[in-house]
C-alpha distance (Angstrom), angle and dihedral (degrees) to the residues before:
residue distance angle dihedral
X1 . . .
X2 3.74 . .
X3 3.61 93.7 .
X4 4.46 83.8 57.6
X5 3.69 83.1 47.4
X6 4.02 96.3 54.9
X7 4.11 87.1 40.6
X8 3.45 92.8 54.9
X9 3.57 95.6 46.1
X10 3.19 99.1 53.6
X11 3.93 95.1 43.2
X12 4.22 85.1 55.8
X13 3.89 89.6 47.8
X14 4.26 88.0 49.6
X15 3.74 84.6 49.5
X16 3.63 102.0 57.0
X17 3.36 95.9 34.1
X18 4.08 89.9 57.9
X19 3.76 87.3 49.2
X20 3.40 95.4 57.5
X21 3.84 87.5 46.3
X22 3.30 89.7 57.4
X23 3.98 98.7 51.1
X24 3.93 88.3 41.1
X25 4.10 94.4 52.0
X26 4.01 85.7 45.2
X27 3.54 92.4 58.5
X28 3.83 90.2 35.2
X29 4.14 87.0 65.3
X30 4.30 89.7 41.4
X31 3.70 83.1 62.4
X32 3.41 99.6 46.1
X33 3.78 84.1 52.6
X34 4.30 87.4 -133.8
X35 4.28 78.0 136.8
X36 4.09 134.5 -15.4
X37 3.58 119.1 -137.9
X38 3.74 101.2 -104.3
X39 3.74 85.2 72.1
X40 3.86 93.5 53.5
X41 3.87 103.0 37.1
X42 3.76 91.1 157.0
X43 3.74 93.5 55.2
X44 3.90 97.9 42.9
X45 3.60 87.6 49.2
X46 3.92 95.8 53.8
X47 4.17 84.3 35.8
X48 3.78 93.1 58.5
X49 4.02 90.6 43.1
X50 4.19 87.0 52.6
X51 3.65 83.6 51.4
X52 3.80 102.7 47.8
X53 4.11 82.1 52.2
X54 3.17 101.5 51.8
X55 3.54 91.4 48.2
X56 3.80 92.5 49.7
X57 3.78 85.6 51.0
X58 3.99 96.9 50.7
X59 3.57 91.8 45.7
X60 4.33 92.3 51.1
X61 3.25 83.7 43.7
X62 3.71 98.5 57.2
X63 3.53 97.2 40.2
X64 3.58 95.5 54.0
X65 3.78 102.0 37.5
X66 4.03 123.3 114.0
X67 3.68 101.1 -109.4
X68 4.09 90.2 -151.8
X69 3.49 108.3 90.1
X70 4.01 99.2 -142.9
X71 3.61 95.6 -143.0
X72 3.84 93.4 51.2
X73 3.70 84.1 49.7
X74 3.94 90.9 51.1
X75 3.59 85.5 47.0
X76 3.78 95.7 52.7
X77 3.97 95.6 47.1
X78 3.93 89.1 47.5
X79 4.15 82.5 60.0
X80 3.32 100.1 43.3
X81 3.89 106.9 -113.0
C-alpha cells in the first residue's frame, strides 16, 4: 500500500511538472518570436488552460501542505532542540 502511495506520488509530481514544461517551452518559442500566438490559437488556448491548472494545483498544494519538513524535524530531535 505504501509502496502505491510513493508510485503515485511521484507519477502526480512528473505530471505537473511536465505541464508546466510545457507552458514554460511555449512561451520559451513566443519569445524567440519562431511563432506568436495569433497564429496558433488552438495551442495558446490549450497553453493558457495548462497554465491556469497548474496554477490551481501549486496554489492547493501550498495551502494544504505540512509546513514541517519531517527530516528537519528528525534532524532537530536527533540534536536535542
Amino acid at each position: 500500500m505504501v509502496r502505491r502511495s510513493r508510485t503515485l506520488t511521484t507519477l502526480s509530481d512528473t505530471l505537473w511538472i511536465l505541464v508546466l514544461a510545457i507552458v514554460v517551452l511555449f512561451a520559451f518559442f513566443v519569445a524567440l518570436g519562431a511563432f506568436t500566438p495569433g497564429e496558433v490559437v488552438g495551442v495558446t488556448l490549450a497553453v493558457v488552460a495548462l497554465a491556469v491548472l497548474w496554477l490551481g494545483h501549486a496554489v492547493w498544494v501550498s495551502r494544504h501542505r505540512d509546513p514541517h519538513d519531517p527530516a528537519m524535524v528528525r534532524a532537530r530531535e536527533r540534536r536535542g532542540f
